[in-house]
mmJSON file of the N, C-alpha and C atoms, coordinates in Angstrom:
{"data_MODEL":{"atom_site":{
"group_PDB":["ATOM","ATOM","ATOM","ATOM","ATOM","ATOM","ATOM","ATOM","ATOM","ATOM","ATOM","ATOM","ATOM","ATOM","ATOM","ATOM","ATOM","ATOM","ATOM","ATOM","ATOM","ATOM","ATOM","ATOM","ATOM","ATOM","ATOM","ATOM","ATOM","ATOM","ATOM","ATOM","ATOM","ATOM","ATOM","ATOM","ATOM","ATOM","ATOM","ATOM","ATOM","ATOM","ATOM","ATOM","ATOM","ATOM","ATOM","ATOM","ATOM","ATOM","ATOM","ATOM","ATOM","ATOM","ATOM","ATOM","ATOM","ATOM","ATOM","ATOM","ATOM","ATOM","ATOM","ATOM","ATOM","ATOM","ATOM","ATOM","ATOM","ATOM","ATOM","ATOM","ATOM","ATOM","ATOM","ATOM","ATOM","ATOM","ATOM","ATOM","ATOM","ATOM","ATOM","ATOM","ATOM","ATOM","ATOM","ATOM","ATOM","ATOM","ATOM","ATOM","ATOM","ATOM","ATOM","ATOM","ATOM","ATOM","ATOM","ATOM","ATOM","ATOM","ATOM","ATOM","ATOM","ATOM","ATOM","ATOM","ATOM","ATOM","ATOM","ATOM","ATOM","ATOM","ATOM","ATOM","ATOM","ATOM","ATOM","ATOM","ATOM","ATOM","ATOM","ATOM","ATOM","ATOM","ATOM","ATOM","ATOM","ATOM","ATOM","ATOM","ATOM","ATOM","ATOM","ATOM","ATOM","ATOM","ATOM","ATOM","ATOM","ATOM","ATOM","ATOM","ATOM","ATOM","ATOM","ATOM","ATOM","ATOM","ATOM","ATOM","ATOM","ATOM","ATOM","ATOM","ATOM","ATOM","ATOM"],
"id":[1,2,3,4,5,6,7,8,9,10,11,12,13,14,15,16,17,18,19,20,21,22,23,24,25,26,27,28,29,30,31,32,33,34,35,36,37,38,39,40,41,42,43,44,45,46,47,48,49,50,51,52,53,54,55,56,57,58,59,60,61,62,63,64,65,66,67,68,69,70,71,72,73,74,75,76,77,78,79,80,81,82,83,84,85,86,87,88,89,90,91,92,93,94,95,96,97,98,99,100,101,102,103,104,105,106,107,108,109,110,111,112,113,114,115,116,117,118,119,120,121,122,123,124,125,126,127,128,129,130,131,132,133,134,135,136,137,138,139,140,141,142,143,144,145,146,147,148,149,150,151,152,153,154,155,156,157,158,159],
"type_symbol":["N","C","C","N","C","C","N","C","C","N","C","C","N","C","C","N","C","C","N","C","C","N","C","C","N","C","C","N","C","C","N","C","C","N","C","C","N","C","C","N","C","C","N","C","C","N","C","C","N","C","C","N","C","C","N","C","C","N","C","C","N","C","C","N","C","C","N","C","C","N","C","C","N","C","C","N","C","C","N","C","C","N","C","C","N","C","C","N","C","C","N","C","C","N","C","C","N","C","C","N","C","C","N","C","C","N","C","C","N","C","C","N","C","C","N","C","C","N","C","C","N","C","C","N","C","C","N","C","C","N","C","C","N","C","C","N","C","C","N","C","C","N","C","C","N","C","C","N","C","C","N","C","C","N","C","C","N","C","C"],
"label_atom_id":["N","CA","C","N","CA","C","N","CA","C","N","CA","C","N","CA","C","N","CA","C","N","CA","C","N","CA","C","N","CA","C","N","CA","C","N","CA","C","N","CA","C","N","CA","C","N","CA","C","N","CA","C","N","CA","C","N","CA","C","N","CA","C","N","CA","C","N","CA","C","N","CA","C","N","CA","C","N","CA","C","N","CA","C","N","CA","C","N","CA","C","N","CA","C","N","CA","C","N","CA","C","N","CA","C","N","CA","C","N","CA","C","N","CA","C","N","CA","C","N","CA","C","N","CA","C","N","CA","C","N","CA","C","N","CA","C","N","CA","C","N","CA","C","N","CA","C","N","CA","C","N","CA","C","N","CA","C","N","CA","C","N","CA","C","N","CA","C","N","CA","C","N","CA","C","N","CA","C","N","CA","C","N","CA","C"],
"label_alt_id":[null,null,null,null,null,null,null,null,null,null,null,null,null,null,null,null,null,null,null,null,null,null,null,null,null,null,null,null,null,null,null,null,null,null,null,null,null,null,null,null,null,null,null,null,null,null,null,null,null,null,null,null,null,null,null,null,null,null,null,null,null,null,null,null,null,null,null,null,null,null,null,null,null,null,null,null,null,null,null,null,null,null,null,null,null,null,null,null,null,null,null,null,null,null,null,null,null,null,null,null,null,null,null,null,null,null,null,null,null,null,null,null,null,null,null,null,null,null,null,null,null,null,null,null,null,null,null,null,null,null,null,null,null,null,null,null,null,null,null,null,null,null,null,null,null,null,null,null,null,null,null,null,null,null,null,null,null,null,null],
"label_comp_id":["UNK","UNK","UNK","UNK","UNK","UNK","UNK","UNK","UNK","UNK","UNK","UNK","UNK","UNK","UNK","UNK","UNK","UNK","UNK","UNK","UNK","UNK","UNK","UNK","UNK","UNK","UNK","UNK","UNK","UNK","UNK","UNK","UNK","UNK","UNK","UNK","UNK","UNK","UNK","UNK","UNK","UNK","UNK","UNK","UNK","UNK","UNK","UNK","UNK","UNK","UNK","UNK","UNK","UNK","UNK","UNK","UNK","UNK","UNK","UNK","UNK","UNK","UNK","UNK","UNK","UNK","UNK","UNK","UNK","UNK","UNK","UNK","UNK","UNK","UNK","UNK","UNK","UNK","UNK","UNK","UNK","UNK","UNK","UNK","UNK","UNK","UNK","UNK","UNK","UNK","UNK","UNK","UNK","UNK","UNK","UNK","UNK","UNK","UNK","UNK","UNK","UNK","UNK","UNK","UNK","UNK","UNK","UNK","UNK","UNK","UNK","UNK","UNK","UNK","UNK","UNK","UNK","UNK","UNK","UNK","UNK","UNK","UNK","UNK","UNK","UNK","UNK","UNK","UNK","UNK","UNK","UNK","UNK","UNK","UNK","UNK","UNK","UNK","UNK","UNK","UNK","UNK","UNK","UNK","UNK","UNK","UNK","UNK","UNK","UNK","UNK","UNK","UNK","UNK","UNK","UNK","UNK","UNK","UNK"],
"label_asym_id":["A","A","A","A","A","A","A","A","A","A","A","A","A","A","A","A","A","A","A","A","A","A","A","A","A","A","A","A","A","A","A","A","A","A","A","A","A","A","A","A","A","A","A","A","A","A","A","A","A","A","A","A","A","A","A","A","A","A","A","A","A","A","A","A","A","A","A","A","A","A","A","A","A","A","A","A","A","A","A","A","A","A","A","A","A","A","A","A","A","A","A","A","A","A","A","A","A","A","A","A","A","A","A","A","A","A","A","A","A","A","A","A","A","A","A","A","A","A","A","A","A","A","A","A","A","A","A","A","A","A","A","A","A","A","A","A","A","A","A","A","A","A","A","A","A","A","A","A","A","A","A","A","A","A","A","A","A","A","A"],
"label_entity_id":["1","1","1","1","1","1","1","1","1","1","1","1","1","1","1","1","1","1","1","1","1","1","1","1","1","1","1","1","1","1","1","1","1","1","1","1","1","1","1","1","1","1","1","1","1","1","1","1","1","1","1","1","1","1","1","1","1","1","1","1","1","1","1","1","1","1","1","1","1","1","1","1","1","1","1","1","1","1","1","1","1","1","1","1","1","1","1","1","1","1","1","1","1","1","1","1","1","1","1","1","1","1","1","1","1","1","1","1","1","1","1","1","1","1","1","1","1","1","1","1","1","1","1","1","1","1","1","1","1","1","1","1","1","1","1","1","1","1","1","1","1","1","1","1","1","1","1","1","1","1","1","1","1","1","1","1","1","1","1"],
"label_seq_id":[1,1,1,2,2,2,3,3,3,4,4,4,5,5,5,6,6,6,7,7,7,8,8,8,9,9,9,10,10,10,11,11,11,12,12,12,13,13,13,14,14,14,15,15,15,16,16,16,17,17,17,18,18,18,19,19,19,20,20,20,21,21,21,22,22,22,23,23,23,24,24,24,25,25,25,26,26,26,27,27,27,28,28,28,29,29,29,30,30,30,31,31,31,32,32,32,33,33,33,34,34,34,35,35,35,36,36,36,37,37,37,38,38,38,39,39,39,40,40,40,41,41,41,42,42,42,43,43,43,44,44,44,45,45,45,46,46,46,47,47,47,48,48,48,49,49,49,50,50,50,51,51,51,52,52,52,53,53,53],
"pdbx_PDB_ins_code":[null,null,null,null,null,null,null,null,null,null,null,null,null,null,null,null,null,null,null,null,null,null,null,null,null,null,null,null,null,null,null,null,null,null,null,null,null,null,null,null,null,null,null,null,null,null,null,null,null,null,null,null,null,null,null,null,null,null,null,null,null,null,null,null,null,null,null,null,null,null,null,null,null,null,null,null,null,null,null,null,null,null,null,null,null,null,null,null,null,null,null,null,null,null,null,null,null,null,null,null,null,null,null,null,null,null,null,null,null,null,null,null,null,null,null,null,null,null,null,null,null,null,null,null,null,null,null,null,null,null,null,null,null,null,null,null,null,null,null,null,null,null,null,null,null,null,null,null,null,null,null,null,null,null,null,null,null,null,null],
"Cartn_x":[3.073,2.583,2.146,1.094,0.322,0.889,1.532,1.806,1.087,0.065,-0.605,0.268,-0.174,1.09,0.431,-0.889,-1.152,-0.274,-0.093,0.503,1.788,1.804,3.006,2.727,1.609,1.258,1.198,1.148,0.715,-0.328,-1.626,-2.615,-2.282,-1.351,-0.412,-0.318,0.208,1.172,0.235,-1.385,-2.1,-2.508,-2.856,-2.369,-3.312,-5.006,-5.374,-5.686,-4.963,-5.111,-6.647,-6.943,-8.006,-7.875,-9.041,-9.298,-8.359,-7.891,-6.973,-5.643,-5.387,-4.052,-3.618,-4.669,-4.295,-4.418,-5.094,-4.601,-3.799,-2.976,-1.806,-0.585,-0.693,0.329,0.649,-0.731,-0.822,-0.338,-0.594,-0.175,1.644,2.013,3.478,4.384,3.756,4.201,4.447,3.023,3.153,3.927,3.84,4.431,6.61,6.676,7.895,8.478,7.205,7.679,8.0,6.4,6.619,7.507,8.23,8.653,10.093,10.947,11.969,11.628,9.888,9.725,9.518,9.251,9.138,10.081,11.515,12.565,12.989,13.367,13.627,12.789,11.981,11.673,11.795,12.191,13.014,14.17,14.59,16.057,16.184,15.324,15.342,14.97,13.521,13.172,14.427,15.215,16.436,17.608,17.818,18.602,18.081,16.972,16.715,16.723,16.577,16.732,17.994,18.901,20.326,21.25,20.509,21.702,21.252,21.486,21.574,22.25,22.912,24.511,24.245],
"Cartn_y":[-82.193,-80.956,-81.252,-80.7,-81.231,-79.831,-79.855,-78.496,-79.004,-78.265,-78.243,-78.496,-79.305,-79.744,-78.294,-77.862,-76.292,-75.473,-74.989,-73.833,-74.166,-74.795,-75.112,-74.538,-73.904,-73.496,-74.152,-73.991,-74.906,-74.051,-75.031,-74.622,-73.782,-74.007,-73.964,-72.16,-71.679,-70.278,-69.808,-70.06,-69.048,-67.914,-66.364,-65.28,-64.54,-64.383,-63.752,-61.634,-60.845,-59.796,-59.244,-58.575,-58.331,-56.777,-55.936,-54.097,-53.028,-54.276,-53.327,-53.641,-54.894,-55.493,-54.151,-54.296,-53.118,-52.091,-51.17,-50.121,-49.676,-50.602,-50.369,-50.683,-51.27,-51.115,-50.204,-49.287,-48.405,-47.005,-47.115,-46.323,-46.594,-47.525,-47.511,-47.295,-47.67,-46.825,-45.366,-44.821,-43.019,-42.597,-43.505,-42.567,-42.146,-43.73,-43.944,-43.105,-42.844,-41.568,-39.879,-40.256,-38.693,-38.28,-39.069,-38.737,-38.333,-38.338,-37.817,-36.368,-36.457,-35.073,-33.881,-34.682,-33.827,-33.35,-34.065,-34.038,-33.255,-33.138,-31.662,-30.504,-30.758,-29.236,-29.017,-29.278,-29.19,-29.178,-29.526,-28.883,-27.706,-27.123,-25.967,-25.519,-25.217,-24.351,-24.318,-25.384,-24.695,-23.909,-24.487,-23.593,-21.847,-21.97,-20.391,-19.794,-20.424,-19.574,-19.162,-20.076,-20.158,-19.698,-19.318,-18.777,-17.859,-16.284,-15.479,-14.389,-14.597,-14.153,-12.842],
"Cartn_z":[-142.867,-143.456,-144.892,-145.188,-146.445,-147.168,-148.367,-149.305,-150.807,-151.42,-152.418,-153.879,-154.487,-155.957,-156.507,-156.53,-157.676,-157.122,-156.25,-155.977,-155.295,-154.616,-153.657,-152.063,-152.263,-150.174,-149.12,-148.204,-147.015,-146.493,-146.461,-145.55,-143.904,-143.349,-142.228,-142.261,-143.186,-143.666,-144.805,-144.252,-144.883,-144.682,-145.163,-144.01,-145.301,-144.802,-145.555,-144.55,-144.812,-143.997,-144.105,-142.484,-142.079,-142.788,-142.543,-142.46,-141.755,-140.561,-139.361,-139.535,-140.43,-140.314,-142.192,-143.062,-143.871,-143.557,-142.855,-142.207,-141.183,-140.881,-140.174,-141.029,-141.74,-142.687,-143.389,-144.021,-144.876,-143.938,-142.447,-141.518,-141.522,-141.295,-140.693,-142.54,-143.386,-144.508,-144.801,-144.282,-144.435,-143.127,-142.085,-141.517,-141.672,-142.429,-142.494,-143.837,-144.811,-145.883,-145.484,-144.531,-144.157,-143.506,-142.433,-140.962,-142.173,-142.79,-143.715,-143.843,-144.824,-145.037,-143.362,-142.454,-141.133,-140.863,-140.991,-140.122,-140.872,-141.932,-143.479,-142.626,-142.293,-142.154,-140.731,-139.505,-138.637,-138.585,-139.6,-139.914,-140.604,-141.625,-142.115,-141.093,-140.393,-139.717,-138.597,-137.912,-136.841,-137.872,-139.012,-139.879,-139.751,-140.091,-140.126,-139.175,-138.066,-136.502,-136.28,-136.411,-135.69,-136.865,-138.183,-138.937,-139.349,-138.279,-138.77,-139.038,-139.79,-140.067,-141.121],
"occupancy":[1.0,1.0,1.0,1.0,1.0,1.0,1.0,1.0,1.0,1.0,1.0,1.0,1.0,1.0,1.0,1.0,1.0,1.0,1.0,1.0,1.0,1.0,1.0,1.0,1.0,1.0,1.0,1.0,1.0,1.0,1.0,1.0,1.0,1.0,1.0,1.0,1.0,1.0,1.0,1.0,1.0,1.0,1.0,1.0,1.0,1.0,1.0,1.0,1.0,1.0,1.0,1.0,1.0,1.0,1.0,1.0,1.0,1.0,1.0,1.0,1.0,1.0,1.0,1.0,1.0,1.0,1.0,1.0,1.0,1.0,1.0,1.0,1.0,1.0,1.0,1.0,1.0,1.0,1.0,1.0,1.0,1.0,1.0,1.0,1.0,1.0,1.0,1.0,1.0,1.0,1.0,1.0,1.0,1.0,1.0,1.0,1.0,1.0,1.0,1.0,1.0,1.0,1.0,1.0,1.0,1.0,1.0,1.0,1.0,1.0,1.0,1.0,1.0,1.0,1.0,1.0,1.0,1.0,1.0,1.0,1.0,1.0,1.0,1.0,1.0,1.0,1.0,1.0,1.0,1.0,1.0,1.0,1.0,1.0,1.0,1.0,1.0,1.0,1.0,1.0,1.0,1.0,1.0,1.0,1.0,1.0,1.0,1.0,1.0,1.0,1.0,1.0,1.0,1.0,1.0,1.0,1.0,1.0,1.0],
"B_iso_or_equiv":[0.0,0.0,0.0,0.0,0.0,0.0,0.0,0.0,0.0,0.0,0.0,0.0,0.0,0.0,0.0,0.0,0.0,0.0,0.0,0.0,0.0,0.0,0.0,0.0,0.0,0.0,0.0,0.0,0.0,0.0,0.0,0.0,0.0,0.0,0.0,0.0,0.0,0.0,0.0,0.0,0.0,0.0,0.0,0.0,0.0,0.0,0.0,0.0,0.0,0.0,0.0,0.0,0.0,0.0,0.0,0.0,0.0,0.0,0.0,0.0,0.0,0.0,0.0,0.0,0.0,0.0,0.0,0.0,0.0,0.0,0.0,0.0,0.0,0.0,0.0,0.0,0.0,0.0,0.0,0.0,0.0,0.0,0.0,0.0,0.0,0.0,0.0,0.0,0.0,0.0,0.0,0.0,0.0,0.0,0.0,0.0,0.0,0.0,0.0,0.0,0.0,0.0,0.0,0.0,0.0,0.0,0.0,0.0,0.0,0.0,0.0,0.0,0.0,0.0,0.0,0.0,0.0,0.0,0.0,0.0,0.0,0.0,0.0,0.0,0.0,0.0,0.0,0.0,0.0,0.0,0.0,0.0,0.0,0.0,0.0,0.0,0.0,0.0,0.0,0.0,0.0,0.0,0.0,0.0,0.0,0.0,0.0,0.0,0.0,0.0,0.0,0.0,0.0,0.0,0.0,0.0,0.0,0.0,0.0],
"pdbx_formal_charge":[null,null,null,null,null,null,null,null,null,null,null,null,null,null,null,null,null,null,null,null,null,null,null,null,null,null,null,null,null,null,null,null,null,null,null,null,null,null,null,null,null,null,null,null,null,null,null,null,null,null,null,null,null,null,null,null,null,null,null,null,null,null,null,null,null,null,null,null,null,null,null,null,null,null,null,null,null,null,null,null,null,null,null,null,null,null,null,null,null,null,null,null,null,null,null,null,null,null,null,null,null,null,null,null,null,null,null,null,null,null,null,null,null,null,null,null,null,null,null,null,null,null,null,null,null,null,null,null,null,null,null,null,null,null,null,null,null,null,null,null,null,null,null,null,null,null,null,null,null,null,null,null,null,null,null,null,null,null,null],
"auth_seq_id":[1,1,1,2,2,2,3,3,3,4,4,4,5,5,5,6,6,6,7,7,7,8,8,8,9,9,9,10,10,10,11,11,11,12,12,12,13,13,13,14,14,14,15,15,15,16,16,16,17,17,17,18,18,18,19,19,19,20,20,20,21,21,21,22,22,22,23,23,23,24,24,24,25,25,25,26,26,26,27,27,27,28,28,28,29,29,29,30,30,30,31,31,31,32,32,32,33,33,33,34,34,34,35,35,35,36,36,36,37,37,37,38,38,38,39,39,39,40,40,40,41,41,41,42,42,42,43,43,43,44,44,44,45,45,45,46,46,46,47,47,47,48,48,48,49,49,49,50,50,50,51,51,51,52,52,52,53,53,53],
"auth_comp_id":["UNK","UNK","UNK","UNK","UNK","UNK","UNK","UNK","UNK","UNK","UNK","UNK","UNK","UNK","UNK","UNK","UNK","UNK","UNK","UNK","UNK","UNK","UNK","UNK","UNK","UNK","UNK","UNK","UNK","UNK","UNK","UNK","UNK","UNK","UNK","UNK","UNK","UNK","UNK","UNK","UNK","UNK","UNK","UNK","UNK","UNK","UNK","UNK","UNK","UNK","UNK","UNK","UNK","UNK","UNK","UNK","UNK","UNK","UNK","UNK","UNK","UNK","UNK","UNK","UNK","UNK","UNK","UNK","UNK","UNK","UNK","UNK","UNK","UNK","UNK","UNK","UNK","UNK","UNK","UNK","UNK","UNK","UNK","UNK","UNK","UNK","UNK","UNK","UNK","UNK","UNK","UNK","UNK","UNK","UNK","UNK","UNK","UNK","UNK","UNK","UNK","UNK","UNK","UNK","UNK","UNK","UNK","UNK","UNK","UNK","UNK","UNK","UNK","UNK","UNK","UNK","UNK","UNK","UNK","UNK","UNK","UNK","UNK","UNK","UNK","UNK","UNK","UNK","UNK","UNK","UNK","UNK","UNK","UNK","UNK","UNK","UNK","UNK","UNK","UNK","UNK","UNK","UNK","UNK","UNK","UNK","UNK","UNK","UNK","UNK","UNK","UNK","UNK","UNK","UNK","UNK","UNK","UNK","UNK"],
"auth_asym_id":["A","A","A","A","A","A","A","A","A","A","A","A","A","A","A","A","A","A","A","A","A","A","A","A","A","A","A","A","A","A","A","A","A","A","A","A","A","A","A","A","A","A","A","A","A","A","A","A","A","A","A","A","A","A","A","A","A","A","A","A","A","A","A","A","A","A","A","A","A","A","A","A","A","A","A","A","A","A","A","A","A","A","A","A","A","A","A","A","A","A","A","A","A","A","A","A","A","A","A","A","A","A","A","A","A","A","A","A","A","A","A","A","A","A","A","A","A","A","A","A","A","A","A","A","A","A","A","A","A","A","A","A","A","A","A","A","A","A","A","A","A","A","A","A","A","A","A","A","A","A","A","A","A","A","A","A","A","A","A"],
"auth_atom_id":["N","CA","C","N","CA","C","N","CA","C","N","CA","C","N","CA","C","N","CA","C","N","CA","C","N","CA","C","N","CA","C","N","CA","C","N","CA","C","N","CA","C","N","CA","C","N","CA","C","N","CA","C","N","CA","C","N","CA","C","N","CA","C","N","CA","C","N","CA","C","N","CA","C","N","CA","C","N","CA","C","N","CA","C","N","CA","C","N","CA","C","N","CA","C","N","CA","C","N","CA","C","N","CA","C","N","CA","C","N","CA","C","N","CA","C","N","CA","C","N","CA","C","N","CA","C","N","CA","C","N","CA","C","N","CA","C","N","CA","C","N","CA","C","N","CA","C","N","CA","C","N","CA","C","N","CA","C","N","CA","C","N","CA","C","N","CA","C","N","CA","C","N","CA","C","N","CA","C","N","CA","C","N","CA","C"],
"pdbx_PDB_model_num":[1,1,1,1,1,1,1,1,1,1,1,1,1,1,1,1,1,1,1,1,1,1,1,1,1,1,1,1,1,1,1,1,1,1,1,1,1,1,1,1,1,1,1,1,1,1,1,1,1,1,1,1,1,1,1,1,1,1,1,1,1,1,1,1,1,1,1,1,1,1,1,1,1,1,1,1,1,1,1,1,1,1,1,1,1,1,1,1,1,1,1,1,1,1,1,1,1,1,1,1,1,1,1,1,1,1,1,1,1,1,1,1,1,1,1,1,1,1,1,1,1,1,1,1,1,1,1,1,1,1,1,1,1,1,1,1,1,1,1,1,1,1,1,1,1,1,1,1,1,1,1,1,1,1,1,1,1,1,1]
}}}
């Protein structure tokens, strides 16, 4: 395995991302922020059903 003295890389474990490989990332990010804010409000909204006291 040839690793570069400038940088230290290996030609091998070069990984320049495509259009689809960043928009799926940028996807499994929002969805992993939002899906918190979803689940908050399925819990309020069953809160308000079932508590009405």
């Amino acid at each position: 395995m040839q690793i570069s003295k400038v940088d230290g890389k290996s030609p091998l474990f070069e990984f320049t991302p495509t259009k689809k490989d960043n928009i799926l990332t940028l996807t499994y990010v929002l969805m992993s922020v939002f899906s918190i804010f979803f689940i908050k409000g399925i819990e309020a909204i069953v809160l308000a059903v079932y508590d009405k006291t």
